[in-house]
C-alpha positions as CSV (number, residue, x, y, z in Angstrom):
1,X,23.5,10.3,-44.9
2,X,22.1,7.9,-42.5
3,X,21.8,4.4,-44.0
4,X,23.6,1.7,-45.6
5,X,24.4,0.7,-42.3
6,X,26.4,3.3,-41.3
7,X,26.0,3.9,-37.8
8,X,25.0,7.7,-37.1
9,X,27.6,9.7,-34.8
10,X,25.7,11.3,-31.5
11,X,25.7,15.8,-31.7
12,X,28.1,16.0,-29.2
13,X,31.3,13.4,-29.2
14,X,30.7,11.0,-26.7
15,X,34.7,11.3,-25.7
16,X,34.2,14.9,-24.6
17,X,31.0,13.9,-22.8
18,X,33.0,11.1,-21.3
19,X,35.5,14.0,-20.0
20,X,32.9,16.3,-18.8
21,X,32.0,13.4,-17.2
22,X,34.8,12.3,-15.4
23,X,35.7,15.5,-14.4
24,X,32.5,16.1,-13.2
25,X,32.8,12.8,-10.8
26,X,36.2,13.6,-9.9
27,X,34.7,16.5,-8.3
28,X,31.9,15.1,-6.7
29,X,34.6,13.1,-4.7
30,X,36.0,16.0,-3.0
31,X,33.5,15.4,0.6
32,X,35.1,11.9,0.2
33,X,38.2,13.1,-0.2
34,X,38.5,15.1,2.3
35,X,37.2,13.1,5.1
36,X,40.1,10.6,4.2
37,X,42.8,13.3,4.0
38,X,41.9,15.0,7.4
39,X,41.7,11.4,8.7
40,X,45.1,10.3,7.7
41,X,46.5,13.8,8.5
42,X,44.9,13.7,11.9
43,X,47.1,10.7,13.1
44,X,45.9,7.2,14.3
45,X,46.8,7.8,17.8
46,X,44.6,10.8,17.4
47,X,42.0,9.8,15.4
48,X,41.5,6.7,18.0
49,X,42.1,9.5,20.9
50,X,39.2,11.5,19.4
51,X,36.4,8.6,18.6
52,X,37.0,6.5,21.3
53,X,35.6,8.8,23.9
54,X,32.4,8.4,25.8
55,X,30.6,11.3,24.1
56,X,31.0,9.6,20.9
57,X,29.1,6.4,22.2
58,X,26.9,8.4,23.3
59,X,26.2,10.0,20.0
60,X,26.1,6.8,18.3
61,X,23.9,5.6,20.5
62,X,21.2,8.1,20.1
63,X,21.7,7.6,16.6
64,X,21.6,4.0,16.1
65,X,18.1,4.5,18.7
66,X,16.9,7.1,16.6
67,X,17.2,4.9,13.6
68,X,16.4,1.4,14.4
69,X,13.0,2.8,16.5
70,X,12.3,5.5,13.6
71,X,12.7,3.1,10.4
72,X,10.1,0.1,11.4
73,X,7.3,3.1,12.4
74,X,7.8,4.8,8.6
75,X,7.8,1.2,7.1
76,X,4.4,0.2,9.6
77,X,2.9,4.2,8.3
78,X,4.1,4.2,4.9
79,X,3.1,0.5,3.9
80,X,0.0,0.2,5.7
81,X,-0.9,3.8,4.4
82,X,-0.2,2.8,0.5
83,X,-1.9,-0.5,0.8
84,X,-5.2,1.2,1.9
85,X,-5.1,3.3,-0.7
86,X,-4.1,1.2,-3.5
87,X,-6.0,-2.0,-2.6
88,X,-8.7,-1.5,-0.7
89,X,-12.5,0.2,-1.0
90,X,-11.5,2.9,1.6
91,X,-13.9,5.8,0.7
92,X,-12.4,8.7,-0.6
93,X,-8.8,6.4,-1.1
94,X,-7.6,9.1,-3.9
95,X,-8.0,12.1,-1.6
96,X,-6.2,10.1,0.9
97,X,-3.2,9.1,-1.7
98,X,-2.6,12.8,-2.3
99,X,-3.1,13.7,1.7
100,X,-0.4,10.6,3.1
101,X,2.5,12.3,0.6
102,X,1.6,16.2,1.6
103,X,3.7,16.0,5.0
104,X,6.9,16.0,2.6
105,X,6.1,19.2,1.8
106,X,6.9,20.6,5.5
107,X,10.5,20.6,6.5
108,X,11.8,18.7,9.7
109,X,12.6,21.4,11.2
110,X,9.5,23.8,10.7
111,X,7.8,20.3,11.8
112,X,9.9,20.3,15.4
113,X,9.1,24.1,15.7
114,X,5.9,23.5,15.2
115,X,5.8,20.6,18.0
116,X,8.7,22.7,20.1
117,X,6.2,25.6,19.9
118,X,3.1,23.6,21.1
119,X,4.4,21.6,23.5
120,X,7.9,23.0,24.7
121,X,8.5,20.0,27.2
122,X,9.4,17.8,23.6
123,X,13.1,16.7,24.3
124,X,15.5,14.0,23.6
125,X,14.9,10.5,21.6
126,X,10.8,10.6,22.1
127,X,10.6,13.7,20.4
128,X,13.2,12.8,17.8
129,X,11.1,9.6,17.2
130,X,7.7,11.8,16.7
131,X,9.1,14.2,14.5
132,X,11.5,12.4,12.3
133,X,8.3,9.6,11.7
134,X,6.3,12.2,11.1
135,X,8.3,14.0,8.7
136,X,9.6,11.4,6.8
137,X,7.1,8.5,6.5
138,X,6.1,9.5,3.2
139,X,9.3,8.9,1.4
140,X,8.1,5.1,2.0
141,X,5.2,5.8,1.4
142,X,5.3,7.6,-2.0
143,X,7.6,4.5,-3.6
144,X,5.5,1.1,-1.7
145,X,2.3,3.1,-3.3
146,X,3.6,3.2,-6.9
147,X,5.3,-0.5,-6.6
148,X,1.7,-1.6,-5.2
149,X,0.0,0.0,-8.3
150,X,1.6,-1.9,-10.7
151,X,1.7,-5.8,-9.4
152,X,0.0,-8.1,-11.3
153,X,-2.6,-9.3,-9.0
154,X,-2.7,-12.5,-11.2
155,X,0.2,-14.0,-8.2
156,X,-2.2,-13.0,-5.1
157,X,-5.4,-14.6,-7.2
158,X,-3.7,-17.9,-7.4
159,X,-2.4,-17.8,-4.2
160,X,-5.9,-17.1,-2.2
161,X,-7.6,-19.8,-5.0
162,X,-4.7,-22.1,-2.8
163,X,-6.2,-22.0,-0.2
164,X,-4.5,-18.9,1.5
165,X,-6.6,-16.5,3.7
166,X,-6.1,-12.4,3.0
167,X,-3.9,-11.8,5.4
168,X,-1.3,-14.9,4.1
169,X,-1.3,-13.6,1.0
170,X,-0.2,-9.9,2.0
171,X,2.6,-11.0,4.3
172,X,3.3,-14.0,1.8
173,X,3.1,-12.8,-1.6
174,X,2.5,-8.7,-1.3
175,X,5.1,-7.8,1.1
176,X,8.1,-9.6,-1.0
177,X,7.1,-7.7,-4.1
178,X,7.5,-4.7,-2.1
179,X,10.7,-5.4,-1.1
180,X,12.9,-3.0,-3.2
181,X,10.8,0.2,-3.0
182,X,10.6,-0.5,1.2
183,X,14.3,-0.8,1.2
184,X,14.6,2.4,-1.2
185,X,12.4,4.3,1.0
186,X,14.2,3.2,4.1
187,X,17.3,4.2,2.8
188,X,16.5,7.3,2.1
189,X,14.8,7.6,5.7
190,X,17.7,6.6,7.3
191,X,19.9,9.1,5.0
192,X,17.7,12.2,6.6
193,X,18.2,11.2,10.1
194,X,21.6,11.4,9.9
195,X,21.9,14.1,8.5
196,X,19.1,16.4,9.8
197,X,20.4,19.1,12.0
198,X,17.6,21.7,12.4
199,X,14.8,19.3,13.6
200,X,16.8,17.4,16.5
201,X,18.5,21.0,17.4
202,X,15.5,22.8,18.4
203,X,14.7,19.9,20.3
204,X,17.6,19.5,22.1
205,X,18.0,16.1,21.0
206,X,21.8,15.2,20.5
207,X,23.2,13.3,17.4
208,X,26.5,13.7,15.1
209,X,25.0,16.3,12.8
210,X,24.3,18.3,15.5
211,X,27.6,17.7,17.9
212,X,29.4,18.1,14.4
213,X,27.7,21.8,14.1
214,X,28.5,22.6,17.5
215,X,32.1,21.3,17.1
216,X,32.3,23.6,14.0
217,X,30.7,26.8,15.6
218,X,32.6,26.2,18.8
219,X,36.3,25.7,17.2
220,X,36.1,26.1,13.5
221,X,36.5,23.1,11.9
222,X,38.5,21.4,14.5
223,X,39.9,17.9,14.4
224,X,37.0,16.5,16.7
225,X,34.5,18.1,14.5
226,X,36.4,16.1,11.6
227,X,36.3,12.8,13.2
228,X,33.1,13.1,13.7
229,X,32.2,13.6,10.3
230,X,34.5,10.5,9.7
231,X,32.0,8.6,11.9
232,X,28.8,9.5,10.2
233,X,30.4,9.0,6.8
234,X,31.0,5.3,7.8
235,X,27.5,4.7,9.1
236,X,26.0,6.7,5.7
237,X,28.4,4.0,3.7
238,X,26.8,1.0,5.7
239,X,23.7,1.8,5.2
240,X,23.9,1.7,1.5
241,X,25.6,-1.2,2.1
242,X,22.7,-2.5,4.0
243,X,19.9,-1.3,1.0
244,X,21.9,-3.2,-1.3
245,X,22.2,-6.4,0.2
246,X,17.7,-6.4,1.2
247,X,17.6,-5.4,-2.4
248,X,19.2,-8.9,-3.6
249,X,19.2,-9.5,-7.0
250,X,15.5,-10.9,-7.5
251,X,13.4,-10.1,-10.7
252,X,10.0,-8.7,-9.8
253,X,9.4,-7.0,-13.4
254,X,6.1,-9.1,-15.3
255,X,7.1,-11.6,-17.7
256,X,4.7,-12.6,-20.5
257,X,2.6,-11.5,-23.3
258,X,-1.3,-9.8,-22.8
259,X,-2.5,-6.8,-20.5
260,X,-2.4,-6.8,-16.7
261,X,-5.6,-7.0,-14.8
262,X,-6.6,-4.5,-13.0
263,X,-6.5,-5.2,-8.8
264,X,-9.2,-6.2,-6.7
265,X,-10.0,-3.6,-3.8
266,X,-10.5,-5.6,-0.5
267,X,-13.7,-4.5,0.8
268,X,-12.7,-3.3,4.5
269,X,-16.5,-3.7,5.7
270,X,-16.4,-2.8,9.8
271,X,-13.4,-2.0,9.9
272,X,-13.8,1.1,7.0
273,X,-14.2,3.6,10.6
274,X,-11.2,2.1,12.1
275,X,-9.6,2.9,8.7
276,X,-10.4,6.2,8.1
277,X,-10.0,7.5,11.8
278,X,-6.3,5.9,11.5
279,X,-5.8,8.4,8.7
280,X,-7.1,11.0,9.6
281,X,-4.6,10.6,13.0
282,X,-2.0,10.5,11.0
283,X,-2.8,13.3,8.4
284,X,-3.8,15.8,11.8
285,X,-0.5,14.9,13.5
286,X,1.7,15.5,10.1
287,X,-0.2,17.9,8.5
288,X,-2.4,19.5,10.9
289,X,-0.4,20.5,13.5
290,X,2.3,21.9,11.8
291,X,-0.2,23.9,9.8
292,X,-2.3,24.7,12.9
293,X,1.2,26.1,14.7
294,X,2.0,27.9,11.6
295,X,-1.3,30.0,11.4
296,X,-1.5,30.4,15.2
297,X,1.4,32.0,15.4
298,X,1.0,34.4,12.0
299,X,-2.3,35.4,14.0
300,X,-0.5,36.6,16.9
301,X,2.4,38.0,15.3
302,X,-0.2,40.4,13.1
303,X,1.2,42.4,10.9
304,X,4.1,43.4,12.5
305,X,5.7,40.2,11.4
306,X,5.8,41.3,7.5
307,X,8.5,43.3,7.5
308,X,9.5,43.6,3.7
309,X,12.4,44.7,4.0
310,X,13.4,40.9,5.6
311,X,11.0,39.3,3.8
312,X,11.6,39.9,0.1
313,X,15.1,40.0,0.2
314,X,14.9,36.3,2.1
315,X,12.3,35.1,-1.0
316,X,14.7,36.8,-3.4
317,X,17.4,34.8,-2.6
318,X,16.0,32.0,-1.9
319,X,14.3,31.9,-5.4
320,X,17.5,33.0,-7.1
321,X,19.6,30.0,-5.0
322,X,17.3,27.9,-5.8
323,X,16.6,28.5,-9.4
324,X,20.1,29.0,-10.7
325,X,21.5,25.6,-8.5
326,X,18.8,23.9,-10.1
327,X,19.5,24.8,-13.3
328,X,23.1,24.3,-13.2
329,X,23.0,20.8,-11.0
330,X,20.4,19.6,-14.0
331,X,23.0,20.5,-16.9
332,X,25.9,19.3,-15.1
333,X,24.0,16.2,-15.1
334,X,23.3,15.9,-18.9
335,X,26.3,14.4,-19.8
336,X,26.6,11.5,-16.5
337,X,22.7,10.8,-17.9
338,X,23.4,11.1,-21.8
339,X,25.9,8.5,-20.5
340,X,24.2,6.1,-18.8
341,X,21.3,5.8,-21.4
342,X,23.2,5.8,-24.5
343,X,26.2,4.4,-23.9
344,X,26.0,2.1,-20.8
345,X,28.8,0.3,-19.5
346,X,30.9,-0.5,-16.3
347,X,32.4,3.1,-16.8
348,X,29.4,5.0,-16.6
349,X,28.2,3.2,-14.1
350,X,31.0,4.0,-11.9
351,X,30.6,8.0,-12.9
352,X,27.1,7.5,-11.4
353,X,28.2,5.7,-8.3
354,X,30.6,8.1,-7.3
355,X,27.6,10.8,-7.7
356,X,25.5,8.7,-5.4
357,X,28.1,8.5,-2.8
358,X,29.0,12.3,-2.3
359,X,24.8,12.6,-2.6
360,X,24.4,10.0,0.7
361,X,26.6,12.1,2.8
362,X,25.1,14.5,5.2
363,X,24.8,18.3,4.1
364,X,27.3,18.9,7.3
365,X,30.1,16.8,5.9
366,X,29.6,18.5,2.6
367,X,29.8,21.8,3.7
368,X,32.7,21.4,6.1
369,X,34.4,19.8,3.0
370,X,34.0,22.6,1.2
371,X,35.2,25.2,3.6
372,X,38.4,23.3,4.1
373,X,38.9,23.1,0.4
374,X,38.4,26.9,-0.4
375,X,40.2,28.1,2.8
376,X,43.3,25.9,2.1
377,X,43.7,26.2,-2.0
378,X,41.3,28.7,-3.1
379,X,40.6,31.2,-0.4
380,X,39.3,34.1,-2.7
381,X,36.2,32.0,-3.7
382,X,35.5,31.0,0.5
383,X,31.7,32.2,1.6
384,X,31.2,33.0,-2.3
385,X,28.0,31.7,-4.3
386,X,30.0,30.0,-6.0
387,X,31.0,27.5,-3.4
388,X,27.4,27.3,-2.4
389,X,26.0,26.4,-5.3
390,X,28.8,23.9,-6.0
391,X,27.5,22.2,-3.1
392,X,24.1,22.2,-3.9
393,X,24.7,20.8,-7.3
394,X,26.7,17.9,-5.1
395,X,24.6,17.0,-2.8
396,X,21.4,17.3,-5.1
397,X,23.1,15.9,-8.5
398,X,21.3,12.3,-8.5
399,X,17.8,14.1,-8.4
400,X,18.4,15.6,-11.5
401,X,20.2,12.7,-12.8
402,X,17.4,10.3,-12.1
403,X,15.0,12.6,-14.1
404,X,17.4,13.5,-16.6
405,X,18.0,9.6,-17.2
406,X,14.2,8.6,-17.4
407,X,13.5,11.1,-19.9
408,X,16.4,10.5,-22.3
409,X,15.6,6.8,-22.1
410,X,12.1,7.4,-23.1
411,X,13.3,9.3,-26.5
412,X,13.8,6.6,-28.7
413,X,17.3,7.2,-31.0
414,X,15.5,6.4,-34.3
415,X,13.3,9.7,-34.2
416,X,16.5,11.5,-34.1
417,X,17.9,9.2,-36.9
418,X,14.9,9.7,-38.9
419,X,15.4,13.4,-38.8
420,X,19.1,13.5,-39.5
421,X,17.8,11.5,-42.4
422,X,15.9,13.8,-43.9
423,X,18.4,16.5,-43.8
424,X,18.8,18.0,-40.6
425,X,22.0,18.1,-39.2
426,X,23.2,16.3,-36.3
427,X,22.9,19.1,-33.7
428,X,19.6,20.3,-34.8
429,X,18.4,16.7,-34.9
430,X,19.4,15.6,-31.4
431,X,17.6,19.6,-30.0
432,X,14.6,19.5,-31.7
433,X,14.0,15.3,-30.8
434,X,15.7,14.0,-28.2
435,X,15.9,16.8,-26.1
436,X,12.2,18.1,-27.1
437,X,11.2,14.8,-25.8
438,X,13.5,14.8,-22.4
439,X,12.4,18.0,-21.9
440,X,9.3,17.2,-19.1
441,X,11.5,14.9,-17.6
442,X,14.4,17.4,-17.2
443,X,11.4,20.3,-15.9
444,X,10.8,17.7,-13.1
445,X,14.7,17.4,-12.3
446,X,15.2,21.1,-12.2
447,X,11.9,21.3,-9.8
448,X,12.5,18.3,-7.5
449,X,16.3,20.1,-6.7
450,X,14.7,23.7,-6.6
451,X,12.0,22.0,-4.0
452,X,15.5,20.8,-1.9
453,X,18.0,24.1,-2.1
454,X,14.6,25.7,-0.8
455,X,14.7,23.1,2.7
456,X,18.2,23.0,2.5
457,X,19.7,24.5,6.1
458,X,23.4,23.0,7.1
459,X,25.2,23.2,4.2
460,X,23.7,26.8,3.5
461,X,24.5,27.9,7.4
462,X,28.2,26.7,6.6
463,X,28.9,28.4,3.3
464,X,26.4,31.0,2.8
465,X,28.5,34.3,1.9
466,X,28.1,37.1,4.5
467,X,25.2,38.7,4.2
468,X,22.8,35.6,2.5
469,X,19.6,35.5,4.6
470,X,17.5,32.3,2.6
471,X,13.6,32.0,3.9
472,X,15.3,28.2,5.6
473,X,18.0,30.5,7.1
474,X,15.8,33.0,8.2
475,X,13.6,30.9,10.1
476,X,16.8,29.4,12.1
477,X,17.5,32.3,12.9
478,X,13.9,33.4,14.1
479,X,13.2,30.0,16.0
480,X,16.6,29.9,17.6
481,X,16.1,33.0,18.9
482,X,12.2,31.8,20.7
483,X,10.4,34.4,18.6
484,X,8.2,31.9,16.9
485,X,5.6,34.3,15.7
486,X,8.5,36.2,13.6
487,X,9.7,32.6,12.3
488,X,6.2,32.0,10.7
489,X,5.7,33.9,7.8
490,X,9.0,31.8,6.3
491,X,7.8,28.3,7.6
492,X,4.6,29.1,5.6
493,X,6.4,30.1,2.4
494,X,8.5,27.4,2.1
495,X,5.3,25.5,2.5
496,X,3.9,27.1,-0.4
497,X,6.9,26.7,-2.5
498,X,7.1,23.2,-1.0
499,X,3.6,21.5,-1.5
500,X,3.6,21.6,-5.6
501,X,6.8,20.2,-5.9
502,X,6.1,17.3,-3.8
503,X,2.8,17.2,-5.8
504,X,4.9,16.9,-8.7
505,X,6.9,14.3,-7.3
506,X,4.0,11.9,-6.2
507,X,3.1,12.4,-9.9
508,X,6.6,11.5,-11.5
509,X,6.5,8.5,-9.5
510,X,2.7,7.5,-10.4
511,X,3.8,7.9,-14.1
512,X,7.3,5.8,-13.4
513,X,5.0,3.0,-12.2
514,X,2.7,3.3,-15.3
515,X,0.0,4.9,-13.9
């Protein structure tokens, strides 16, 4: 019985979680893996013969363009956005929390079809800038607005009874605080540029996702298409680099006893209209268009354009994709997370790194990793449903992690003590406590990587088994054939699947802040 001091033994041995574990890492290496094998197999003489080349400058720099001019305008939307919400008087600021995250719920590229399909002129780094900012400003947004709900506005009191006007004591005392969640956000900004392919394709704007796909379609996973993928892994490894140096190792968590006060909301005064037409700007040009585009092109297409014998068997799969890989990436993820929260040390931490890493790289790299794999050693399972939902448990693993990790950390270990106590055994214990109490968590984890396989596009384009028509594959295949009006019905579907999930996620990330 527990007591005496005895220490109580975890349901499942923590050396076969510690296996699953590993082998579960050791998988999630294979993208990684692969780029270094077909590097070193490639040849240096090659491999420099391939990169050095003036197409590849040119791809790097529309890249580097793309991301040094995109990043500062979703830092300027997102942190401007969240701090008038969250600290000023703006009328109607909690409508306006909910409308600044609701662009996440449309896809890049049913956001460049939209635009494509208003204004076909939209080409090259312009348009890239419009859409990508418009698409992704809220993944700074989201994280700056939770961190800005939770400061202790006792630092920015003392510092304007210093002396310090409203404006010092934003850039000097508020912007620091926000440090982490700006380079989080940014990160993860700078992640989706390099990897989108759909947005910047229908565009005709050229970066290494897309030069990758057309090296792939054009000679099969050739050596260029390799190097390139070599390239973009590099750039996806310096930029985590990069977040983890801004991140330092400062401590910005509140320190001593008694309750926070609540903020004080900066009364805007005059410049309330200025505020409110800037947002409403921004929530027509994110939301509005895209919505607009969608509906003006179901109008035209009547009904004509609800063929059900396309339609349902897109929704079908599409649900069944994305319910089973969600289900499966979130228990593969138990025992990394069971891990990390009950037994921490430099071990599991590495187990999560390595998840992180194969998570960072671009769907493209995955999937080309993947077909490589399965053609070479296991060519029965190649353009199976098993190969695609092995990549969407890879490249969508840490979003179940994450969740999976809050929620078991929130389950304190002496309710499940207390019960083995008082008879129940160890098993029945840990399932009717600690995973009864994980369990909301784990429902957020499973939706947040539904909500993803449902936008994925590359890696399903690469792998999909013949036959698979998803609503995101459907709609490629639609747009890139100009018949807009037959593309619609899935952009607004995905929509509808999309908008509660990132609901949900504003939410979860309300609640992770304390709200």
């Amino acid at each position: 019985m527990a007591g005496g001091g005895t220490k109580p033994r975890p349901p499942l041995g923590v050396s076969t979680l510690v296996i699953l574990a590993t082998l579960i890492a050791l998988f999630s290496l294979v993208p990684l893996g692969y780029v270094i094998y077909m590097t070193v197999a490639t040849g240096w003489d090659t491999v420099v013969e391939l990169i050095v080349r003036p197409r590849v400058g040119e791809l790097l720099l529309n890249t580097i363009l793309l991301v040094l001019v995109t990043l500062p305008l979703c830092l300027v939307l997102g942190v401007g956005g969240a701090w008038l919400v969250e600290r000023t008087n703006l009328q109607g600021h909690r409508w306006w929390a909910l409308a600044l995250a609701a662009p996440l719920a449309i896809p890049a590229f049913v956001n460049s079809y939209a635009w494509a399909s208003t204004i076909p002129s939209l080409a090259g780094l312009s348009a890239g800038t419009l859409i990508a900012t418009l698409s992704y400003f809220p993944l700074v947004y989201i994280p700056v607005a939770a961190t800005l709900g939770r400061l202790d506005p006792a630092i920015e009191q003392s510092a304007a009874s210093l002396g310090l006007g409203p404006w010092a004591v934003f850039f000097r005392v508020v912007l620091p605080q926000l440090r982490i969640a700006m380079a989080g956000g940014s990160l993860l900004v700078a992640l989706h540029l390099l990897s989108e392919y759909g947005a910047f394709a229908m565009i005709r704007f050229d970066t290494f996702t897309t030069a990758i796909m057309i090296q792939f379609q054009s000679t099969f996973n050739g050596a260029a298409g390799n190097m390139l993928a070599s390239v973009l892994v590099l750039l996806c490894m310096l930029l985590l680099l990069a977040e983890a140096k801004t991140r330092g190792n400062a401590r910005y968590s509140r320190v001593g006893v008694g309750a926070q006060r609540l903020a004080t909301r900066l009364r805007l005064g005059r410049h309330e209209i200025a505020a409110q037409l800037a947002l409403l700007a921004l929530f027509v040009l994110s939301l509005g268009v895209p919505l607009y585009s969608v509906v003006r092109w179901l109008v035209a297409g009547g009904a004509a354009i609800w063929d059900p014998t396309e339609f349902f068997p897109a929704l079908a799969q599409t649900m069944g994709y994305g319910l089973t890989g969600a289900l499966i990436t979130c228990v593969v993820a138990f025992p990394m997370a069971f891990l990390a929260v009950r037994h921490p040390n430099w071990f599991s931490k590495l187990l999560e790194l390595s998840n992180y890493i194969t998570s960072s790289m671009p769907g493209i790299v995955v999937g080309l990793a993947f077909v490589t794999v399965a053609i070479r050693l296991v060519p029965g399972i190649y353009q199976s449903a098993y190969v695609l939902l092995a990549a969407y448990v890879l490249l969508f693993l840490p979003r179940a992690l994450v969740n999976l990790r809050a929620g078991l950390s929130q389950a304190p270990r002496e309710l499940e003590e207390a019960a083995r106590s008082l008879g129940r055994s160890p098993a029945l214990a840990f399932f009717r406590v600690t995973l009864r109490l994980s369990a909301p968590a784990a429902a957020g984890g499973v939706a947040l990587v539904f909500l993803a396989i449902v936008n994925e596009l590359t890696a399903t384009l690469l792998l999909a088994p013949n036959g698979t028509r998803t609503l995101a594959t459907a709609f490629w295949a639609k747009s890139s054939e100009i018949d807009y009006a037959g593309a619609a019905p899935y952009a607004l579907l995905m929509i509808l699947i999309s908008l509660p999930m990132t609901y949900l996620l504003f939410q979860q990330s309300k609640k992770a802040a304390g709200q």
